[in-house]
C-alpha positions in Angstrom: 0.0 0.0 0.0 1.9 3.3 -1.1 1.9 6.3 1.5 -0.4 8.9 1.6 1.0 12.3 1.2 -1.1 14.7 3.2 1.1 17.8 2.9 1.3 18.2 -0.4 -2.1 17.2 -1.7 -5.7 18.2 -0.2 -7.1 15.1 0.0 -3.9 13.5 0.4 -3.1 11.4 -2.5 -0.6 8.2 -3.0 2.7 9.0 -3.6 5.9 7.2 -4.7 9.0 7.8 -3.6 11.8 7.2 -6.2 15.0 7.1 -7.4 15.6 8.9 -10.6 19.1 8.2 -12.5 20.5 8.8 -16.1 21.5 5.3 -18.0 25.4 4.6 -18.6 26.1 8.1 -15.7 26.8 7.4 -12.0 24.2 10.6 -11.5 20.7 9.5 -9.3 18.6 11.4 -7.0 16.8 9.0 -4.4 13.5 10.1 -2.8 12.0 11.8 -5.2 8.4 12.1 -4.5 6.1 11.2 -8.0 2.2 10.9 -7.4 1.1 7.5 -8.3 -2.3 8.0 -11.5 -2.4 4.7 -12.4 -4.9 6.0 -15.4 -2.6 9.3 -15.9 -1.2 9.5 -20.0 2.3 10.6 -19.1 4.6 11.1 -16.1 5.5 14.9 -14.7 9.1 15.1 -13.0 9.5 17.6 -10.5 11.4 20.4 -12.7 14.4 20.5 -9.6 14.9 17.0 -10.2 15.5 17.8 -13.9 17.8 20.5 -13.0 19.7 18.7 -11.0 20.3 15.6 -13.3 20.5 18.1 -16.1 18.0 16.9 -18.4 16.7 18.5 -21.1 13.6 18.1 -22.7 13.3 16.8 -26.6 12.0 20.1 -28.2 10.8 17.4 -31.1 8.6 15.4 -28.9 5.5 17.2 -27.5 2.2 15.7 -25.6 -1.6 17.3 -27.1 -4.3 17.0 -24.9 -6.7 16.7 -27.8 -8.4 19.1 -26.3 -9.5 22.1 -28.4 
């Protein structure tokens, strides 16, 4: 059963805490906190993770919501 954040989220919603590392590097960030949306289309990362790793987005790639 994952943990229930209650902090963060009003009503407190399960949350995963994970390590995040870049293939073939020695670079990893352990506890990062990702909410679990088991019917969610993509995964967010927490933008100070990503600066810290130093990851940067594929400008060519992008997500539509189909929405108009």
């Amino acid at each position: 059963m994952p943990k229930y954040d209650d902090i963060r989220f009003a009503p407190p919603a399960p949350v995963a805490y994970v390590t995040l590392r870049i293939p073939g590097s020695d670079k990893a960030i352990d506890d990062v906190p990702l909410l679990i949306d088991s019917g969610a289309d993509v995964t967010l990362l927490p933008q100070a993770t990503i600066d810290l790793l130093g990851i940067t987005a594929d400008s060519s790639e992008s997500y539509s919501t189909g929405r108009i």
